[in-house]
C-alpha positions, -999 to +999 in steps of 0.1 A: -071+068+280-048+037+281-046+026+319-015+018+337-029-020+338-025-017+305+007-004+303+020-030+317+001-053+297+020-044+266+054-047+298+045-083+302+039-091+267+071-076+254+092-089+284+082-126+276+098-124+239+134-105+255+136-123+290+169-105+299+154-068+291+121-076+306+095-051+327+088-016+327+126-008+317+124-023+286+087-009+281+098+027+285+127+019+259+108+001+232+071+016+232+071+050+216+039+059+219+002+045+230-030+057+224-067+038+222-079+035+191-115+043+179-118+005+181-115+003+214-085-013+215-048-005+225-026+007+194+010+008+203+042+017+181+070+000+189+107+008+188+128-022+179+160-003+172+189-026+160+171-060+171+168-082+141+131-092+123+134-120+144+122-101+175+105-074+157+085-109+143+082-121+178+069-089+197+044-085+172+025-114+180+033-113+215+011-079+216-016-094+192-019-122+215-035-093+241-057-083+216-032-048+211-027-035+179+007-030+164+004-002+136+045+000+127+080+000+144+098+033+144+128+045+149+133+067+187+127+107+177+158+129+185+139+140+220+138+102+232+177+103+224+204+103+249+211+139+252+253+136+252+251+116+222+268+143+191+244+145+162+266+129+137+274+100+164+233+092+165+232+090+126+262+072+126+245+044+144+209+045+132+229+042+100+247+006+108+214+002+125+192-002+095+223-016+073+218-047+094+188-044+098+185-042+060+207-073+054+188-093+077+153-092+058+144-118+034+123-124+004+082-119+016+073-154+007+034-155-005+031-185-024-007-185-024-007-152-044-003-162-083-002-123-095+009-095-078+000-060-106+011-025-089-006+005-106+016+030-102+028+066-107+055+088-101+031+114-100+006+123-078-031+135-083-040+117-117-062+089-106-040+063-097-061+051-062-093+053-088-075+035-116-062+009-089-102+005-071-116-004-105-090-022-119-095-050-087-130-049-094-131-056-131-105-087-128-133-099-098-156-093-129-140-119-142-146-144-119-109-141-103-103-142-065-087-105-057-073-084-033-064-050-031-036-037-012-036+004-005+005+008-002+000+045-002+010+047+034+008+088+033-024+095+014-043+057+020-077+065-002-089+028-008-109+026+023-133+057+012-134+049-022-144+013-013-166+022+017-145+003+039-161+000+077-158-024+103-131-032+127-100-057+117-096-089+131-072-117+135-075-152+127-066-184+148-034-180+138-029-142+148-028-128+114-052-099+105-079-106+088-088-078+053-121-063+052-139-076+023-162-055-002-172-060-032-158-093-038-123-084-030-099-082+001-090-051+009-063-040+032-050-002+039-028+019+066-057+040+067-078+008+086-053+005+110-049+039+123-062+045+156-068+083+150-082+082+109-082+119+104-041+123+119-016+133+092+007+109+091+047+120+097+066+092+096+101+081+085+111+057+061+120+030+081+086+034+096+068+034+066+089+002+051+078-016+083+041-006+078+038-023+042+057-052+054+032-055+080+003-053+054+021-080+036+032-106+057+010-101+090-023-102+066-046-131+062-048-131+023-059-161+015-055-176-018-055-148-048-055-150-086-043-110-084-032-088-054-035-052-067-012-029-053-023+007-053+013+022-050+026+058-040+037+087-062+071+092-062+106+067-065+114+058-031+114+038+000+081+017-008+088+011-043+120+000-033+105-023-004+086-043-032+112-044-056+136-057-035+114-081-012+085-087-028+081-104-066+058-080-084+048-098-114+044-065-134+033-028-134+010-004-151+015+031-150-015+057-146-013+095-160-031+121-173-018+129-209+001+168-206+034+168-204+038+182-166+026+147-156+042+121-181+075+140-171+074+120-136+055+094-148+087+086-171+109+089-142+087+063-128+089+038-158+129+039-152+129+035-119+108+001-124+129-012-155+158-004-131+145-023-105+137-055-125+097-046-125+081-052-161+057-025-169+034-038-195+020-005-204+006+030-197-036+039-187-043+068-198-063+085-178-087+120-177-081+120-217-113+141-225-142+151-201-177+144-210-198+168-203-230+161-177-252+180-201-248+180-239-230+145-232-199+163-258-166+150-259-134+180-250-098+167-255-082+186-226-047+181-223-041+178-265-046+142-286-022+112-284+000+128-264+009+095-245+004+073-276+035+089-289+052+088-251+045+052-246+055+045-281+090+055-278+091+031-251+078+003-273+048-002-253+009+000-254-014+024-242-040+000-227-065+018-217-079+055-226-105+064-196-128+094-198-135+123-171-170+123-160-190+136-130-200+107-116-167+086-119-157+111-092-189+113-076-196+075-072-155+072-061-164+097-029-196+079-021-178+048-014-194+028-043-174+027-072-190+034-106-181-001-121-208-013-090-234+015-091-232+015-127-220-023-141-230-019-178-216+021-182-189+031-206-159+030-179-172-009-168-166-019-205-131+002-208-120-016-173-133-050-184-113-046-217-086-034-194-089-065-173-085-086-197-058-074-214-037-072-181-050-109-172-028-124-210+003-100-201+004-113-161+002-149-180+026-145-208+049-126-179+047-158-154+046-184-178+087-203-181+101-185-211 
């Protein structure tokens, strides 16, 4: 239960960055909702409306400052609206609302991060989180500094699959601090959440927020690679980084039947559209091995995605088996390339790793 001492905490806090809107007023206009977290501290999301970044930047670490947690700034729900407000009228101005708010963004400077590799899909449900966790860990293998960044805001698995726990922090300098395992930095909606079990319904202006926060508000130190495990589908976040973040190239994950590499072509179009090299395809779930006579089934047909990336003029880089404890070991919160360092997929991932490590180069490098 958040105390009204508290409440007016967050008043004070947010009243010192807008002098003339200042006190509870302003409180009940731009807090939308506040809850205590299972950290034990104050989570607040905040309602900046048509302000620019620039206050949006400064009530952020105005909060932080009071040790309160900012998860994401949303936009006001219809029931918060004025009530004699028409319905086109609202849309009309959150529309002009996020135009300028859109033009007012710039570039999301990180200067101290030499790669930045989404693995991505347009589809959902063929590995992609798994492909993205072992991926970060084999280019640690080789003796690179490495983060991993969970972008799917919706469905944020990194934090089981890495047995994240632990409570984030901030540094002098009010910037969060990742959780670290494995070797790696690791950062994810899904640590920030006050409730970790509540679905997440959020807008798109809410979710573009949220990853900018994970980018810019983050302590990430200096990196070789920051892996980005992206979202299915072709929208707002892929967007976000296309537009305000220099991703230094993509690799798309899919199983091989045709039901998946039809959205995972959609997927490769919307990156080349966007300006995003994709440097090849992973193909993943080719066969399963069985647990018992250790045999070897092709289940969605052979070279399949061979011929698919092909026609694309590009490489399928990696071919990754199906096997028990691949999914067991992702679940437990060890990944099998830990609990299992020598095994066939920490040879495939370490081939992997090195072939994305000469394509990041050759990408980077002044042509």
């Amino acid at each position: 239960m958040v105390t009204p001492q508290e409440k007016q905490d967050i008043a004070t806090a947010i009243g010192s960055v807008c002098q003339s809107c200042g006190g509870v007023p302003f409180f009940e206009e731009m807090v939308q909702h506040v809850q205590k977290g299972d950290d034990g501290r104050t989570h607040v999301i905040i309602n900046i409306g048509h302000r620019d970044h620039r206050t949006y930047d400064s009530v952020v670490k105005a909060l932080m400052a009071q040790n309160i947690m900012v998860v994401l700034t949303a936009e006001k729900t219809p029931s918060q609206a004025h009530t004699h407000e028409r319905t086109h009228e609202r849309h009309e101005r959150m529309r002009e609302g996020r135009m300028r708010e859109q033009s007012s963004f710039t570039k999301i400077l990180m200067p101290d991060v030499r790669y930045r590799l989404a693995i991505t899909c347009a589809k959902g449900g063929v590995g992609k989180s798994t492909t993205a966790v072992h991926t970060a860990l084999a280019l640690a293998r080789q003796n690179k500094r490495v983060a991993l960044l969970d972008a799917d805001i919706y469905g944020p698995s990194v934090p089981m699959m890495m047995g994240l726990q632990g409570q984030l922090s901030k540094d002098a300098n009010g910037k969060i601090v990742p959780l670290y395992r494995h070797g790696i930095a690791c950062m994810s909606i899904g640590l920030m959440l006050a409730n970790k079990q509540e679905a997440l319904i959020w807008r798109g202006p809410m979710v573009m927020r949220a990853l900018q926060q994970m980018l810019r508000d983050v302590a990430w130190g200096s990196l070789d690679v920051m892996v980005i495990d992206m979202p299915p589908g072709t929208g707002d976040v892929q967007l976000t980084l296309a537009q305000r973040f220099d991703v230094t190239g993509a690799v798309i994950v899919s199983t091989p039947q045709d039901v998946a590499l039809y959205d995972a072509m959609k997927g490769y179009h919307m990156l080349t559209r966007v300006g995003i090299p994709v440097f090849g395809f992973i193909n993943n779930m080719c066969s399963f091995i069985c647990p018992h006579c250790h045999k070897e089934s092709l289940l969605f047909g052979e070279n399949v995605m061979r011929e698919k990336a092909a026609a694309l003029g590009l490489d399928v880089l990696a071919e990754i088996p199906f096997r028990m404890a691949l999914r067991e070991a992702s679940d437990s919160g060890t990944p099998l390339i830990i609990s299992d360092p020598d095994g066939v997929e920490a040879q495939i991932y370490g081939r992997l790793a090195k072939a994305l490590l000469m394509r990041l180069a050759a990408e980077s490098s002044p042509s």
